[in-house]
C-alpha positions in Angstrom: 34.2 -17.3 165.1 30.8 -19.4 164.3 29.6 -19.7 160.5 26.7 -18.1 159.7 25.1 -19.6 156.8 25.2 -16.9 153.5 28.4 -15.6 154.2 31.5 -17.3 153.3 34.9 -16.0 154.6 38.6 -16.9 153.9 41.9 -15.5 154.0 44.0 -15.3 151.1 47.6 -13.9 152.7 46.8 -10.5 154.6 43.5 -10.3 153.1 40.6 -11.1 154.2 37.8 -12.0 151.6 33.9 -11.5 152.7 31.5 -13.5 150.2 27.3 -12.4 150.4 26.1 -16.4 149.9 22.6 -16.4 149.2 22.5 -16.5 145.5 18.8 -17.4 145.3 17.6 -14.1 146.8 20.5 -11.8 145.1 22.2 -11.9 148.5 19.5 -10.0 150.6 21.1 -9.5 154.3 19.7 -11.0 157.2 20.2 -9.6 160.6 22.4 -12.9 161.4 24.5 -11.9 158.1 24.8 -8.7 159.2 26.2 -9.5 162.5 28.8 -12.0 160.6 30.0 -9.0 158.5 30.1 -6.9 161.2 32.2 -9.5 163.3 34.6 -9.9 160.8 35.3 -6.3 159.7 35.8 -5.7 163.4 37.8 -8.9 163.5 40.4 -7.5 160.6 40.7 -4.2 162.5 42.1 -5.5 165.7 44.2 -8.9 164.3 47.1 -7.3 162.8 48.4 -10.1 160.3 44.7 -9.1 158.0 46.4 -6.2 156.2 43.2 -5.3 153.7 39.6 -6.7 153.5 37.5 -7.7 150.0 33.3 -7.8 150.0 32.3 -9.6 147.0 29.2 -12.0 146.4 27.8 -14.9 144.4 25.5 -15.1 141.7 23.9 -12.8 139.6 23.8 -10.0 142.9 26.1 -8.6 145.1 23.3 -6.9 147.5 19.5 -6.6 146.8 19.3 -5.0 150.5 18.1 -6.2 153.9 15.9 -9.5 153.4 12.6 -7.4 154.5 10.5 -11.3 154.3 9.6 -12.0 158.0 9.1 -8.4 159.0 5.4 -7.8 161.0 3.1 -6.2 159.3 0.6 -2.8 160.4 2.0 -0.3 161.8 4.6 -0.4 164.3 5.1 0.7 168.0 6.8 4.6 168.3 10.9 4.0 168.1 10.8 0.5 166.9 12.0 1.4 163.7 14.4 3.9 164.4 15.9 1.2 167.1 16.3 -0.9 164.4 17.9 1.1 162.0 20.2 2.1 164.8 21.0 -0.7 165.4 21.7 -2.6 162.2 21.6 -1.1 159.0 23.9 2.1 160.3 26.0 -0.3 162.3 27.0 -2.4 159.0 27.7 0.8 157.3 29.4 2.2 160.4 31.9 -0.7 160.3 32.9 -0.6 157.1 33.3 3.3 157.5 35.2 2.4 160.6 37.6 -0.5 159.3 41.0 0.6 160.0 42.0 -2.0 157.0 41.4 -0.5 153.5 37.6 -1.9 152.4 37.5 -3.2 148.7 34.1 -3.6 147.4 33.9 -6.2 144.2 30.6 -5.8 143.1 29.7 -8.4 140.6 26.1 -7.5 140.3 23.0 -5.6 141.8 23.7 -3.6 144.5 20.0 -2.4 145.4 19.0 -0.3 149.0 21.4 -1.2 152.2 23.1 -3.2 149.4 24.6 -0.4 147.4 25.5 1.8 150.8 28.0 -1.1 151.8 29.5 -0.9 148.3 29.6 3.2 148.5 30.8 3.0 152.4 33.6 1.0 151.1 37.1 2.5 150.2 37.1 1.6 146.9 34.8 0.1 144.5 35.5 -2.4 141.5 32.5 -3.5 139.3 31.9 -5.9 137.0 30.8 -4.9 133.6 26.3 -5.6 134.0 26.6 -4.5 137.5 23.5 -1.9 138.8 23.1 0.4 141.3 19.6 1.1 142.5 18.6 3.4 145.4 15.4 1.5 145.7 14.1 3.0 148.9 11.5 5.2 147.0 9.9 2.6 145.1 9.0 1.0 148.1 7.3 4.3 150.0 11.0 4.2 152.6 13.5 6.8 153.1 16.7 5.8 152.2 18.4 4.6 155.9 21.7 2.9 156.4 23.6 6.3 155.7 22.6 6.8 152.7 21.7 10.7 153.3 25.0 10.7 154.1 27.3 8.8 151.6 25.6 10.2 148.0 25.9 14.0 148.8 29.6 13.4 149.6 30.5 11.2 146.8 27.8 12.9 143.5 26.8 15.8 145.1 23.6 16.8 147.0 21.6 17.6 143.5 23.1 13.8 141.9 21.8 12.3 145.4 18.3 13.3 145.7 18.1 12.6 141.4 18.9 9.2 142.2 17.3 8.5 145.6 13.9 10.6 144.3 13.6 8.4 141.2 15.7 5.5 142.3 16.4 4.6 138.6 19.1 2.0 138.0 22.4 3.4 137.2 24.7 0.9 135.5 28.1 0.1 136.4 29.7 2.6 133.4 27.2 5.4 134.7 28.1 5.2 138.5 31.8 4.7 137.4 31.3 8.6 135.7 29.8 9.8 138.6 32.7 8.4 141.1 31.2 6.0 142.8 32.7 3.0 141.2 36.8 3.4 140.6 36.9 1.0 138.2 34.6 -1.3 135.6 36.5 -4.3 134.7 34.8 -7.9 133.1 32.9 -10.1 135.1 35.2 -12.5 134.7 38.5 -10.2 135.5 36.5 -8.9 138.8 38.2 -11.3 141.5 41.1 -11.5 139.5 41.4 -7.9 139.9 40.2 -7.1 143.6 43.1 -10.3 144.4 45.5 -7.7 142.8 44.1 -4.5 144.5 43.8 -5.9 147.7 47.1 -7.6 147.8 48.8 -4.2 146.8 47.0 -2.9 149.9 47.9 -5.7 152.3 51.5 -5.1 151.2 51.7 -1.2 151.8 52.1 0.7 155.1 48.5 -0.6 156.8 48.7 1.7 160.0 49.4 4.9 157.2 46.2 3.7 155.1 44.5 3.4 157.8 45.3 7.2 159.4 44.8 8.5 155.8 41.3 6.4 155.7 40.5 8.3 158.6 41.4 11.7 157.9 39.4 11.6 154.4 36.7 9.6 155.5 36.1 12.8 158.7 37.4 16.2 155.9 34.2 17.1 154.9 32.3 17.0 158.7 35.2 19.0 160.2 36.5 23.1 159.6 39.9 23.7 158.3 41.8 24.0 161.1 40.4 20.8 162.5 41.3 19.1 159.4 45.1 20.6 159.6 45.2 19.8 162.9 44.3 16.0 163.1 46.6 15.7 159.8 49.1 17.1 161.7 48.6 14.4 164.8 48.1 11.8 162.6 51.8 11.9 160.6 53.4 12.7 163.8 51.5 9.4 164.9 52.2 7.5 161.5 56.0 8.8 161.8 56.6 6.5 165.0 55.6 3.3 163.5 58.0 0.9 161.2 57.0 1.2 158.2 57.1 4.9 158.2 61.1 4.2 159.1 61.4 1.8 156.4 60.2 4.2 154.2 62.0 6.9 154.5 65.3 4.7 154.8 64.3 3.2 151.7 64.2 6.7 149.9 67.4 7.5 150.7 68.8 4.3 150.0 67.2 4.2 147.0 65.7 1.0 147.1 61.7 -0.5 147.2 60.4 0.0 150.6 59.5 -3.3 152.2 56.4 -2.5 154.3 55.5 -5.0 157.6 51.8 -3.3 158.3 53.4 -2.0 161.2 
């Protein structure tokens, strides 16, 4: 896979760690950064030794939003935006949403605009103490886009979402942590140590049952009850035929720690 210049990536064991590189502008995303991020999520889905993924950044910001210098000005033709919301905002928040390795977001500063949606669309959220959320869209005239709409109500609650997209106020790291957006606030100097041990918990555990139960909660609240039951259902009958499903339930009886292959 090519380097695109702003985003680092490496793998540490079965995780594979995503780094915004642009310190200078707080890590605004281009479209070629986007693409890179969206390569490489797609890249840990489908290569089965990348167990559990880790988007962090350098500097002071871990997102100010899409890098908006270079964009025409006046008013332009009917569709253009739409198109290009379609087709890059939604499709960065789309993979992470899609991922079928658990997501960690390590957010060691701002998160403003498309930037905070990647660190809500992930699967959990660590931030460092100083860290900001801003829904920033309305000081700039926009609607919020890159599924904003869609994550906030689900995660605060439609009344919380339109507080914060209306007035887009900062909300520190502490604040969003109340709210549930963040899981947990740690030092800015314990962040990577911290998403190293998160993440390699995950990469150790049963990957193909994360990624069925990522599925199933990540689809609860757009489906009916029986739907829900239903797809549960499929999923653990699913989940039951793999190894590590085996190796659990041997290891239960037996007594013993489970030793989980991610497969």
């Amino acid at each position: 896979m090519p380097v695109t210049p702003g985003v680092l990536h490496r793998t540490d064991g079965a995780v594979s760690w995503i780094t915004l590189d642009r310190p200078e502008v707080m890590n605004a995303v281009t479209p070629d950064q986007r693409e890179r991020i969206i390569a490489l999520l797609a890249a840990a889905s489908s290569d089965p030794a990348i167990r559990a993924v880790v988007v962090t950044a350098t500097g002071r910001g871990f997102c100010a939003g899409a890098d908006l210098r270079g964009t025409p000005s006046g008013a332009p033709a009917p569709g253009d935006v739409a198109r290009t919301i379609r087709l890059g905002a939604q499709r960065l928040i789309g993979a992470v949403l899609d991922c079928e390795k658990p997501v960690i977001a390590a957010v060691n500063g701002t998160a403003a605009g498309i930037g905070a949606h990647l660190a809500f669309a992930c699967d959990l959220v660590l931030a460092a103490e100083g860290a900001r959320f801003i829904e920033v869209f309305a000081r700039r005239g926009l609607v919020p886009d890159g599924g904003g709409a869609y994550l906030l109500p689900r995660l605060v609650g439609p009344r919380r979402a339109k507080e914060l997209m209306f007035f887009g106020d900062a909300l520190s790291a502490e604040e969003a942590a109340r709210l549930g957006l963040v899981n947990r606030v740690v030092p800015a100097d314990a962040l990577e140590k911290t998403a190293q041990t998160w993440s390699t918990r995950l990469a150790t555990g049963p990957t193909r049952a994360l990624a069925l139960t990522k599925h199933l909660i990540n689809t609860s609240l757009d489906t009916d009850r029986a739907t829900s039951f239903a797809t549960e259902a499929a999923s653990q009958e699913l989940n039951m035929t793999t190894h590590d499903a085996q190796e659990g339930v041997r290891a239960f009886l037996e007594r013993r720690a489970p030793r989980f292959e991610g497969r």
